[in-house]
N, C-alpha and C positions, 0 to 999 in steps of 0.2 A: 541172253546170258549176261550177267552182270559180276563181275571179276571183281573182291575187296582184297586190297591188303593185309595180311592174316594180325600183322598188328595193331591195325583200327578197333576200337572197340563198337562194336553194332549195340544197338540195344534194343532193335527189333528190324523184324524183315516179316516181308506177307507176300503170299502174290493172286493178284486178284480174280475173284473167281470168274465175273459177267465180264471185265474187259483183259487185253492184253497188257500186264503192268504189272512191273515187281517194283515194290519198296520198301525203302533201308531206314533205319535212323542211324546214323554216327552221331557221337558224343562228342562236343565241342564245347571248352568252357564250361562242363555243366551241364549243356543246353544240347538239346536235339538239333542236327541238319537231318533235314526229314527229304528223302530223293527219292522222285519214282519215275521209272524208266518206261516207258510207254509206246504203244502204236496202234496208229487210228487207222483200223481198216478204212480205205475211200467208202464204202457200201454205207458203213455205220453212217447217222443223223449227226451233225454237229452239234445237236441239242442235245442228244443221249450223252456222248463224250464229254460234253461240256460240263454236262452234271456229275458226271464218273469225277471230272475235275475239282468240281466245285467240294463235293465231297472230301475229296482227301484234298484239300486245303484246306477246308472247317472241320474235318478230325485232328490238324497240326496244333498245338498248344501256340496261342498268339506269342509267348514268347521265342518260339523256336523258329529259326530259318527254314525253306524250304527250294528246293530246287524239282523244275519238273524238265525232263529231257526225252526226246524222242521221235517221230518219226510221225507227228499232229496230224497232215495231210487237210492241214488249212491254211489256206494264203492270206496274210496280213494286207497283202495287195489289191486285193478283192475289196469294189468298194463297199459293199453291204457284207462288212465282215463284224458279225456275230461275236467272232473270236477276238479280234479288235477290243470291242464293248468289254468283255470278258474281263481281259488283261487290265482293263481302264479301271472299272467293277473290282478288281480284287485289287487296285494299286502294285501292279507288277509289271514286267517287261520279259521280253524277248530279248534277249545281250545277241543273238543273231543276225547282221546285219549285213549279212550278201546272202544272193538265191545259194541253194543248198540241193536241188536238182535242175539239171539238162536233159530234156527228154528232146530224142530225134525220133521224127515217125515221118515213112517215106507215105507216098499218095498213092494212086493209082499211076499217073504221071509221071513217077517217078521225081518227083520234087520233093524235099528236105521239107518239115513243118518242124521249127525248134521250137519247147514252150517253154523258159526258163518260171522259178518258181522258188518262192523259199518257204518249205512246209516241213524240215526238221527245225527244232526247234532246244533252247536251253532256256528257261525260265526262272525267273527270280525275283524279289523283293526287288522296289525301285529304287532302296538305298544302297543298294550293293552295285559295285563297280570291281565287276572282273573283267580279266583282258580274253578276250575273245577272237577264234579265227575260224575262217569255213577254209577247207582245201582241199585239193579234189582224191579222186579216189578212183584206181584203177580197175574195179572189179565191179561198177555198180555206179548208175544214173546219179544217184546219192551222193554227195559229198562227206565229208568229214567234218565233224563240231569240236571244237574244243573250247573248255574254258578252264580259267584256272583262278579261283576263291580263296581270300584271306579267311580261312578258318584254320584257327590253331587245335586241332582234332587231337584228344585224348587218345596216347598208345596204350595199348595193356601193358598190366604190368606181365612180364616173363622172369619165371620162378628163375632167382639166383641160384648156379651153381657153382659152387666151390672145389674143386679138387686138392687136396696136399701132395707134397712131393714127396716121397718114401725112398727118395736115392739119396 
């Protein structure tokens, strides 16, 4: 589910039909911020998804910004990481920079196996410098992402209303 503020102006939204991912345009300046909200089932090929990616980065109009966020379920930490190349290949970054899940799985033994890991992700052009925080999250292995983007985002206009006074 993706929640906009009813005063943002969209100027398109899709949601895709072969992977999990909805995307918005907000109007900025003019200019499209193009954000698509995403999750990589673990099962899916990193190649598939990669491509799902590469796509709606080359349907973005080069002059417009884009953000991609979501739930990737590929580790930047991995040393033959694909995903890595990817990010390098389109001149973009991950503004993420702590693990973003804690998994504990007990053994037969009953011993603890922690495998930290940071496989959500917020994504962006490597000129932009948003401030950026991962923290945790009571209900779910998952942390929480935030970031927050100098974009000065066109509000709609709302029809003026006038009333007179009659007393």
């Amino acid at each position: 589910m993706v929640l906009i503020k009813k005063s943002l102006k969209i100027s398109r939204s899709e949601i895709s039909k072969n992977f999990e991912g909805i995307s918005v345009s907000l109007v900025s300046e003019g200019k499209n911020v193009n954000i698509l909200f995403t999750y990589k089932p673990p099962s899916l090929k990193n190649k598939d998804f990669l491509e799902f990616l590469e796509n709606f980065i080359l349907s973005s109009n080069t002059n417009d910004r884009f953000l991609i966020v979501g739930d990737l379920n590929m580790d930047l930490s991995d040393e033959d990481s694909t995903f890595r190349s990817f990010l390098k290949n389109f001149d973009i970054k991950s503004v993420t920079k702590e693990p973003t899940r804690i998994a504990i799985k007990s053994n037969k033994k009953g011993e603890n196996n922690v495998k930290i890991s940071k496989i959500d992700y917020i994504i962006c052009q490597n000129d932009l410098e948003p401030n950026s925080e991962v923290f945790g999250c009571p209900y779910s292995d998952h942390k929480f992402l935030v970031a927050s983007f100098d974009f000065p985002l066109q509000i709609k206009n709302e029809p003026i209303k006038e009333f007179r006074n009659y007393s």
